[in-house]
Residue, then its C-alpha position, 0 to 999 in steps of 0.5 A: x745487347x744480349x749476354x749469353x752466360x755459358x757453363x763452360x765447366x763441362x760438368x753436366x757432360x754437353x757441349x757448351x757451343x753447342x748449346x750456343x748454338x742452339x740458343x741463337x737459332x732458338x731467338x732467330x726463331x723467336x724473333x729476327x730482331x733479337x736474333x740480330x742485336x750485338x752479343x758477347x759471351x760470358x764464359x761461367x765456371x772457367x775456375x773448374x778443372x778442365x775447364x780451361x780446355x773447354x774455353x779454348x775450344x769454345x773460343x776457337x769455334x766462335x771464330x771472333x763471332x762475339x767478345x768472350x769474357x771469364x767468369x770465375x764462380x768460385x774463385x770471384 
C-alpha cells in the first residue's frame, strides 16, 4: 500500500493534484508494480486558511480514485 502525503495548504502557490498526478506517472515510470499497489491519501496542513477549499477540489478531482484522509499539523 502506498500513502501519498499531500500539502493541501496551497502555501507554496502549486496545485496539489497536480503534483498527485505527477508523483503517480513518475512511479508508473518507475516501476508498474508500485504504480499498481491500493493507494490512499493523506491531505497534510487541511488546519490552514483556504485550506478547506483546496481539499475539496482535490477530493472532487480524485473522483473516489483513492480513500482521502485529514491531517491537521497544527491543530493535531
Amino acid at each position: 500500500m502506498l500513502v501519498h502525503v499531500v500539502d493541501i495548504s496551497g502555501m507554496e502557490g502549486r496545485d496539489p493534484y497536480e503534483d498527485f498526478c505527477k508523483i503517480n506517472e513518475e512511479l508508473a515510470e518507475y516501476s508498474e508494480k508500485l504504480a499498481s499497489l491500493p493507494q490512499i491519501v493523506a491531505l497534510n496542513k487541511c488546519d490552514v486558511f483556504g485550506a478547506e477549499e483546496n481539499a475539496k477540489a482535490f477530493t472532487e478531482k480524485l473522483k473516489g480514485a483513492a480513500p482521502v484522509f485529514s491531517i491537521e499539523a497544527v491543530s493535531g
